[in-house]
C-alpha positions in Angstrom: 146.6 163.4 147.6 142.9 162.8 147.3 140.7 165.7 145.6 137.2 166.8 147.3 134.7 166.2 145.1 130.7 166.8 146.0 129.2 163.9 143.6 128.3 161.1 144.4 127.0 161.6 147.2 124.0 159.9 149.0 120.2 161.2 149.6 117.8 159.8 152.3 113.9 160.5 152.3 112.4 161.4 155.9 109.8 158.5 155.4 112.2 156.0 154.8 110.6 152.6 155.5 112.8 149.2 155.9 111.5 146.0 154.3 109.3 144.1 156.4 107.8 140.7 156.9 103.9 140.2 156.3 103.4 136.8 156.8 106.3 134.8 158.1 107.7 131.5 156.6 105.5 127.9 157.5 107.3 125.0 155.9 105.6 122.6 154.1 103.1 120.2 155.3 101.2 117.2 153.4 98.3 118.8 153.3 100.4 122.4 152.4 102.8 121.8 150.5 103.8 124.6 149.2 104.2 127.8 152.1 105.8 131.0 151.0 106.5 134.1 152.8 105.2 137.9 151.9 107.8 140.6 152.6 106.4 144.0 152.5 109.4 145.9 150.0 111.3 148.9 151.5 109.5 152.4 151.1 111.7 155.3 150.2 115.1 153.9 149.9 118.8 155.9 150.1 119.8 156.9 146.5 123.2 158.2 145.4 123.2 161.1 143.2 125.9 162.0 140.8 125.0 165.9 139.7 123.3 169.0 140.5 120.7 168.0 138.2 119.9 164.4 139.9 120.1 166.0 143.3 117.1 168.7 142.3 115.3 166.3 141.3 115.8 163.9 144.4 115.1 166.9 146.5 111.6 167.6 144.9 110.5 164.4 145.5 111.6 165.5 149.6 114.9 163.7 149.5 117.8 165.3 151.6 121.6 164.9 151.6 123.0 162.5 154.1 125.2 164.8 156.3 126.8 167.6 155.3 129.8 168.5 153.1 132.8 170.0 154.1 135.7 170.5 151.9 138.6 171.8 154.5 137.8 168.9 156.8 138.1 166.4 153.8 141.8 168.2 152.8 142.9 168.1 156.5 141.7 164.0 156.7 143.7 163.5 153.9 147.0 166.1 154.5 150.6 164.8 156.0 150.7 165.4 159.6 153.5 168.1 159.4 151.0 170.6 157.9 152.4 173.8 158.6 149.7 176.4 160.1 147.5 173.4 161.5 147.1 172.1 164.9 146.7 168.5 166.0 145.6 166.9 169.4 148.3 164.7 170.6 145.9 162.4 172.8 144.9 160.1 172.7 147.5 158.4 171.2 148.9 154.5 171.3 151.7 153.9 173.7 153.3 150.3 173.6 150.3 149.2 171.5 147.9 150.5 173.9 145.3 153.7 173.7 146.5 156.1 176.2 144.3 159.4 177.0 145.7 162.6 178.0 146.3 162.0 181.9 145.9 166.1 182.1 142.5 165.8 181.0 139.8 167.4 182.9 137.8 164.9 184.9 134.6 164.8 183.2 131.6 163.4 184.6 128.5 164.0 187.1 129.9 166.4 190.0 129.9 164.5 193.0 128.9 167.5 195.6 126.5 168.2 197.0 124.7 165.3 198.0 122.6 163.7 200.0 123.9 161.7 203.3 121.4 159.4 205.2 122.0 159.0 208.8 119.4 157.4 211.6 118.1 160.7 212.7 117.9 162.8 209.5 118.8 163.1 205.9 121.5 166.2 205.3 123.4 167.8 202.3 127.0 167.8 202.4 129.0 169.7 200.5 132.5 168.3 200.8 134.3 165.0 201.2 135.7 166.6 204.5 131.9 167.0 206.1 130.1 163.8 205.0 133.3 161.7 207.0 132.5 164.0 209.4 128.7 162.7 209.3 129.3 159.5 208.8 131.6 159.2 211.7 129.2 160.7 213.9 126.9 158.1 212.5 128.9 155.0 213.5 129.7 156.9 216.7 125.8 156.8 217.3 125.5 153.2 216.1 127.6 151.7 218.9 126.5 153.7 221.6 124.7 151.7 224.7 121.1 150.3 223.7 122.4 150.6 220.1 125.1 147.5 220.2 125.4 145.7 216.4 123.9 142.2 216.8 127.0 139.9 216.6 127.1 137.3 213.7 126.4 134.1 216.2 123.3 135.8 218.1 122.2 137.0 214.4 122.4 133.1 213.2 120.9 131.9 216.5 117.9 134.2 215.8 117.8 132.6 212.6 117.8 128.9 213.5 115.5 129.9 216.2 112.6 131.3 214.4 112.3 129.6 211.4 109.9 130.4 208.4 106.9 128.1 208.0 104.5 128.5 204.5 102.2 126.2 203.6 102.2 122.3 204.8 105.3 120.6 206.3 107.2 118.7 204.0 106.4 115.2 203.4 109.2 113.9 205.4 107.7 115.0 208.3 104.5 113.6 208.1 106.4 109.8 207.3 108.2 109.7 210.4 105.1 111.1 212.7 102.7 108.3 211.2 105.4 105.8 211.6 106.4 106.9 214.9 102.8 106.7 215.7 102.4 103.2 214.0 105.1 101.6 216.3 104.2 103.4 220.0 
């Protein structure tokens, strides 16, 4: 079994700064034929430590350890699964090569109720599945009363065809067949 151990461990500075490119790369032209690119080096890189003594220093210079140690959790990583005293989470777990989650599991997420219902003559809160069919019913009940009748799909594409959208100039087309309709009459 693996042993804890603190060192080496690694160090990052709050003002780390990645590498970055100054100037990007041109190739080479006759009149330039030689075009290099600047890079801007990295400011404050991660260093590993390995002793107290490297770590002091790293931290006077504002450097702090990446994470944080634990030494139980690194034993119970690394112990046989039949640990006595020590309790595992069966899910998830892989079933026929497949992750499988705990189908007991509360349901997490965003709650669902109360919310808002829009209907034609209002908005309202319900606060169960039970009352917003209840609303919603009501709603298509008021959508097909008399002088509120759904336009059918025909009279919808007759409307359509009937009033069609005109921007700009008619298309060239148009203008051919008039003048030559014109021409021969």
């Amino acid at each position: 079994m693996a042993e804890y151990k603190e060192f080496p461990k690694t160090m990052n500075h709050p003002a780390h700064q990645s590498a970055r490119q100054i100037r990007p790369f041109i190739p080479a032209t006759p009149n330039n034929p030689v075009q290099l690119e600047e890079w801007q080096g990295e400011r404050y890189p991660a260093v590993i430590v390995h002793d107290a003594d490297a770590e002091a220093w790293h931290a006077a210079k504002g450097y702090v350890p990446a994470g944080t140690s634990d030494p139980k959790a690194f034993s119970a990583a690394h112990a046989s699964p039949y640990v006595a005293g020590r309790t595992t989470s069966e899910w998830p777990k892989m079933l026929d090569g497949k992750l499988v989650q705990d189908p007991n599991a509360p349901k997490g997420g965003p709650a669902e109720y109360p919310k808002w219902v829009n209907l034609p003559n209002g908005n309202a809160i319900v606060a169960q599945s039970e009352e917003e069919e209840k609303r919603l019913f009501a709603q298509a009940k008021y959508a097909v009363e008399p002088g509120n009748q759904p336009i059918e799909e025909v009279e919808r594409d007759e409307q359509v065809i009937a009033k069609p959208k005109r921007r700009g100039r008619p298309p060239r087309k148009a203008k051919l067949i008039e003048q030559s309709e014109a021409s021969s009459g």
